[in-house]
C-alpha positions in Angstrom: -51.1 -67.3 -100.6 -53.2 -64.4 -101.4 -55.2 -66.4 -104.0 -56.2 -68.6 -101.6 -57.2 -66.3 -99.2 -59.0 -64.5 -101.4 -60.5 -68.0 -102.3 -61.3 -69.0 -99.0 -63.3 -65.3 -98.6 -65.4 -65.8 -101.8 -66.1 -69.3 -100.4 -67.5 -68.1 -97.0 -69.4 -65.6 -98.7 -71.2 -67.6 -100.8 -72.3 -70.4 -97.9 -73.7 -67.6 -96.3 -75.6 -66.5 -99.3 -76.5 -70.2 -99.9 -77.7 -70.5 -96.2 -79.8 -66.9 -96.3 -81.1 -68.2 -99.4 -82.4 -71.5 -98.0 -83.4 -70.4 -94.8 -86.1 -67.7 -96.3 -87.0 -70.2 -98.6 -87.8 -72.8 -95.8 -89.8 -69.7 -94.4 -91.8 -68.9 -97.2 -92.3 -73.1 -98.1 -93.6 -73.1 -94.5 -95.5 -69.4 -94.7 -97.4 -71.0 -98.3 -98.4 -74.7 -97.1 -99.9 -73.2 -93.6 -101.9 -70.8 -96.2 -102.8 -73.6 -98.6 -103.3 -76.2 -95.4 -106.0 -73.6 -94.2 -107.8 -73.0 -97.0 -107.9 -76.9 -97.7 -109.0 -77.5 -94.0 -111.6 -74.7 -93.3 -115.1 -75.6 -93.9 -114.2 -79.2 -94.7 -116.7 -80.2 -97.7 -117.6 -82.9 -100.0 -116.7 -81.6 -103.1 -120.2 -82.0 -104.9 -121.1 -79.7 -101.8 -119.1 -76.9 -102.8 -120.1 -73.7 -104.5 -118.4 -72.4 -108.0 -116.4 -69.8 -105.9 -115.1 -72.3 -103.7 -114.0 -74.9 -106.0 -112.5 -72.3 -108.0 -110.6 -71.0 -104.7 -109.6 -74.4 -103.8 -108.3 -75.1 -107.3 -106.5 -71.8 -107.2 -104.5 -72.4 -103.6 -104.0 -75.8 -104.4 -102.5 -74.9 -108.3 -100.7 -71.8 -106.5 -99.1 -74.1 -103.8 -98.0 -76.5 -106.5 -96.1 -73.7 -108.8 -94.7 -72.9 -105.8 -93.2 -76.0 -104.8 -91.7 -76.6 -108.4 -90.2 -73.0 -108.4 -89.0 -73.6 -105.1 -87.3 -77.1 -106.4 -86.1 -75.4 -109.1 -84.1 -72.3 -107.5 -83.0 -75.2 -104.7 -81.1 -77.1 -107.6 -80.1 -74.2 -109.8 -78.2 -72.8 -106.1 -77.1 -75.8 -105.3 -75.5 -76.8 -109.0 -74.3 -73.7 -109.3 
């Protein structure tokens, strides 16, 4: 009976770590595509019209956004099958 409980403890523990876990990754997800959605959208240019600096800070959000998304995957799963 006391394995069980103790079971049933680690159990509820762990959905709450699981849930923390998610929820501040859905905050940060949301935090970095507003970032990366703003940089996109302000000053909306052709891209022959952009300067050097600007295609390398599009390239740069747009690259960091995408690494974040695959780490983000990547944690999801490794919680999840763990």
């Amino acid at each position: 009976m006391r394995s069980v409980l103790n079971s049933l403890k680690l159990a509820k523990e762990n959905v709450r770590q699981w849930i923390l876990v998610f929820m501040i990754g859905w905050i940060l997800g949301l935090a970095a595509g507003m970032g990366i959605g703003i940089s996109i959208g302000n000053k909306r240019k052709l891209w022959s019209e952009l300067t050097d600096s600007e295609k390398k800070a599009r390239i740069a959000s747009i690259t960091a956004g995408v690494v974040l998304l695959v780490a983000g995957v990547v944690v999801f799963l490794v919680l999840l099958l763990t």
